[in-house]
N, C-alpha and C positions, 0 to 999 in steps of 0.2 A: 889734399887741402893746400893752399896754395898759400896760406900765411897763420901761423900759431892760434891756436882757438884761443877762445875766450872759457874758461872752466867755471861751472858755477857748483859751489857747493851746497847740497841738498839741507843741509840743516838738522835742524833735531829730526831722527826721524819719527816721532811722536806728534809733530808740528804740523805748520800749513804751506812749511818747506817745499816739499816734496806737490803739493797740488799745484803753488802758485807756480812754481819751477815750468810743470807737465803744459798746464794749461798754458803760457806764453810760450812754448815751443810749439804746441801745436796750432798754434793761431800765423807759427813763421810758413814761409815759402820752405820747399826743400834746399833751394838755394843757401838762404839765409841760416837754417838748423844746422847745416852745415860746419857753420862757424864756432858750432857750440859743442862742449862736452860737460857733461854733470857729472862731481864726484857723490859717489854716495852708495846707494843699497838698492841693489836689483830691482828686489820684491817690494820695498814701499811704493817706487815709484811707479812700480805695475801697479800696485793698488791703486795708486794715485789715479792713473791712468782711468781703471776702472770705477772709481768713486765720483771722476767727474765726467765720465760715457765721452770719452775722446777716443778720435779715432787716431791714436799715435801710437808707432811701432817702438820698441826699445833694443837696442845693440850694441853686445860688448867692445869696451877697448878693442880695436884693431882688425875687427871682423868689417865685411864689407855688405852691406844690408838697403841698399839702394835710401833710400827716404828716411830710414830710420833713426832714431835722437840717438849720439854716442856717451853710452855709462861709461863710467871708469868706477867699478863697485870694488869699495873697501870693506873687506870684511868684518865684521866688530859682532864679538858672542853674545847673546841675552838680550838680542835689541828684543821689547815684548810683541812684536808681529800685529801691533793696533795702533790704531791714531788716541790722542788725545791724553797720555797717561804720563806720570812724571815717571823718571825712570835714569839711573846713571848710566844703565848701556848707552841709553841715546846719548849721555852727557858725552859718554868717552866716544860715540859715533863723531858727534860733532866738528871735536877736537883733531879725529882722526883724518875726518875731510878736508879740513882748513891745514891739517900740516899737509898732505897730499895736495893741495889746491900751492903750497909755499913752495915745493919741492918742485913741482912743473915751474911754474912761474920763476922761480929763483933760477934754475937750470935754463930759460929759455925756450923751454918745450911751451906753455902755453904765454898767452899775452896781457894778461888781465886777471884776476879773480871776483864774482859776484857771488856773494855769499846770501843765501838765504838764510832768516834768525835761526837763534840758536836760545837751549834757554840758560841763564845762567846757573841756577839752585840747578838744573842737572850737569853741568859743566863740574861747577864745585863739588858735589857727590861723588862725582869720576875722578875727583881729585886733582882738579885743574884750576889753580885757584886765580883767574883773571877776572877782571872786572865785565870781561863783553872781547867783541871781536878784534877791538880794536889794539887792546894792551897783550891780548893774544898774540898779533901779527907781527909787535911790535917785537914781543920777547921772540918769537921763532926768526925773524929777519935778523935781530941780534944787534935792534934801534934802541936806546936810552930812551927819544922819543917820537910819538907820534901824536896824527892829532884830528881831528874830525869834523868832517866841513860839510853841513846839511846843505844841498844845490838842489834848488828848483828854478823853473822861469822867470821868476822876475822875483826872487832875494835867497842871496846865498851867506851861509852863517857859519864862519870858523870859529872853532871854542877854545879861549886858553887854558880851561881842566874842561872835565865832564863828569866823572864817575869818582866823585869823590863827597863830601861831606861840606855844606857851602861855607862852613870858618875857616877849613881847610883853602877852596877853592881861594877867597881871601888873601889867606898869606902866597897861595901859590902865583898869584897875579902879580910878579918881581917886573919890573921894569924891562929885566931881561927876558922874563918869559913872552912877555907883552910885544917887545921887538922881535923876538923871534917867528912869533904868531905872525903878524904882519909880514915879514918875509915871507913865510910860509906860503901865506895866500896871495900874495902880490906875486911869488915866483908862480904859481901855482895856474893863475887867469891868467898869465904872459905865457904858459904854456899850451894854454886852451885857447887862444887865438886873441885875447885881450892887450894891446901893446903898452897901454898906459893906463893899469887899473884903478879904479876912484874906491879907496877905502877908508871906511869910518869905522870908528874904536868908541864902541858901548864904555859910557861909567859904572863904575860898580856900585855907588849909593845915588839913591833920590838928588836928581840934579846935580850929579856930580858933585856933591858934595855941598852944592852952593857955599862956596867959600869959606869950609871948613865947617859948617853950622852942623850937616848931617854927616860929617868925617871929612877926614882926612885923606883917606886911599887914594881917590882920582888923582891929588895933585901928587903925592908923594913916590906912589906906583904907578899907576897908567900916565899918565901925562910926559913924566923923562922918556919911558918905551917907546911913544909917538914923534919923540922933538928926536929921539935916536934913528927913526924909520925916516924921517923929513930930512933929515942932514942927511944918509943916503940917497937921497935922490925920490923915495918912495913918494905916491900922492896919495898920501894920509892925511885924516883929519881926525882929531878928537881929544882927550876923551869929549863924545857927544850924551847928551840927558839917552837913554836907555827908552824912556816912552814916548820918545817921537823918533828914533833913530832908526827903529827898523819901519815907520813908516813912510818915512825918505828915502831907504834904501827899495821897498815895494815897490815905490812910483816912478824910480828913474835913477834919483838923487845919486848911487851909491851903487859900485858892482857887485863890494863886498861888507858886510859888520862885523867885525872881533867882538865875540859874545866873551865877557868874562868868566862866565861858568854854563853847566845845562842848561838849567830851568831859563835862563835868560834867553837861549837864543832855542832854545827846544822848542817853548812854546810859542814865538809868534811864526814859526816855520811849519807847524805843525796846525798852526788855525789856519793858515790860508793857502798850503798848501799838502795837505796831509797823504794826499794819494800820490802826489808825485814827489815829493822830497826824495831824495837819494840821500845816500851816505856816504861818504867820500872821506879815506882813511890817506891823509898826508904826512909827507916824512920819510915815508917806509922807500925801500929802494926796490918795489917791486906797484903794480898799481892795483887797487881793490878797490868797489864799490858796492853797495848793498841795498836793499830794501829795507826802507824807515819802518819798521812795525815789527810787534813780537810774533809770538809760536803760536799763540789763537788756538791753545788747545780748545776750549769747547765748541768749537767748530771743526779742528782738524777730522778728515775723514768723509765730510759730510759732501763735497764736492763746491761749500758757498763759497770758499775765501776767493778776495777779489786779486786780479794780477796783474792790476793796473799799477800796483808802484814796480812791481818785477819787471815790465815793460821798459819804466822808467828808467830803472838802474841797469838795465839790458843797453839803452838806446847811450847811456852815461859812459858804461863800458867802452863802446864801438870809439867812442869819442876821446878816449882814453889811447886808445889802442891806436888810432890813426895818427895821433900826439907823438905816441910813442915810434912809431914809423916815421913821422916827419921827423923829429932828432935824432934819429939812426940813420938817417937815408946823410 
């Protein structure tokens, strides 16, 4: 192979990990599979294989098997041998992937991580107590922080929290977390091929407050964050009203939004474009992206789950990776 794979980690194996994973590899050229290796479990992904009648071979680490997709299977006891079931072995499967998926990646041996979901109540079970993938990668990299930036085609949404509780989210929105954000993702599109990224910064209350009437925050926290990214040089705007800002950012207006919390930028990223959203974990000193959607146990197994956002975060990857080539070369 002539330049570091891309590793995607399988996911719960209870999940629809292991289907959407099979069926976007089988859909590449042999060229292209190539570039790929999956951490995970032999035998799910044979099932996988089998539950969606694909004609895709599977091959260990390091064996040489002409066309065939390359596993890297991590052993984990008491996974239950079925889709669709809550279960801690998968929890501790999971966990076991994504440290294996940090350990290539961190070393240089692979050049990316795409992670397929994971679920959290079996994560926590296993006794891994993170809130999602992302505060995962962050404690294994050995970041204080990270941060998570939903990209699709035309509106991309960095969050300053996500997985936390929204009065929390509130206090955590400091002026300084608010600049940081905004670096984050201004360095972030100037890495992806953007020279002079146009970013707008969500309020946290009903028109920003309108001058105090519905709070305070905007002016007091978001607003210094912004005037701190402007005096850098940054081409920031805001805080902007929240219910027209992301659909400014949809039509043109905007490369990127600083969502103050989930729900803010989850859901208009998720109404319009729910298949193809990526997940995009920044901060970390290694690159990861993911498929926006959970473990779909009541379908796991059954051969339906769609692999159109794994595409997406496939196609995200590559793009990652070439990034990462240009600033090395």
């Amino acid at each position: 192979m002539s330049e570091e794979p891309i590793v995607i980690t399988m996911g719960d194996p209870s999940g629809v990990g292991a289907e959407v994973t099979v069926k976007a590899m089988a859909g590449l050229s042999p060229a292209e599979r190539a570039r790929y290796a999956v951490i995970g479990d032999q035998d799910t992904l044979e099932r996988a294989v089998r539950a969606c009648d694909l004609d895709l071979a599977l091959r260990p680490q390091g064996s040489d098997a002409g066309d065939a997709l390359q596993v890297i299977h991590v052993p984990v006891e008491g996974l239950p041998g079925k889709f669709g079931v809550l279960s801690d072995a998968c929890g501790e499967a999971s966990f076991q992937y994504i440290n294996k998926a940090v350990e290539l990646t961190s070393s240089g041996a692979a050049s990316c991580i795409v992670t397929a979901p994971i679920n959290k109540a079996a994560l926590n079970a296993a006794g891994h107590h993170y809130d999602g993938h992302t505060g995962m990668l962050a404690h294994l990299t050995g970041c204080k922080s990270s941060w998570m930036l939903l990209a699709s085609p035309t509106l991309n949404v960095l969050h300053v929290s996500t997985h936390v509780a929204l009065k929390d989210a509130i206090t955590r929105a400091t002026p300084e977390r608010v600049l940081e954000t905004i670096r984050i993702g201004h360095n972030h599109l100037r890495r992806m091929g953007l020279e002079n990224p146009r970013i707008a910064v969500a309020g946290i209350n009903p028109h920003c407050g309108e001058g105090g009437l519905f709070g305070t925050e905007d002016d007091r926290q978001i607003a210094p964050g912004v005037e701190m990214a402007k005096a850098e040089g940054i081409n920031v705007q805001g805080p902007i009203s929240a219910d027209t800002v992301y659909h400014r950012a949809n039509t043109g207006a905007f490369d990127l939004v600083i969502a103050q919390y989930h729900d803010q930028g989850h859901i208009p990223i998720k109404l319009i474009a729910f298949d193809t959203a990526v997940n995009v974990s920044l901060g970390l000193p290694i690159d990861r992206c993911s498929v926006d959607h959970g473990t779909a146990f009541d379908i796991a197994g059954t051969g339906k789950a769609n692999h159109v956002n794994m595409l997406a975060a496939l196609d995200y990857a590559g793009k990652l990776a070439t990034a990462k080539r240009s600033v090395s070369a």
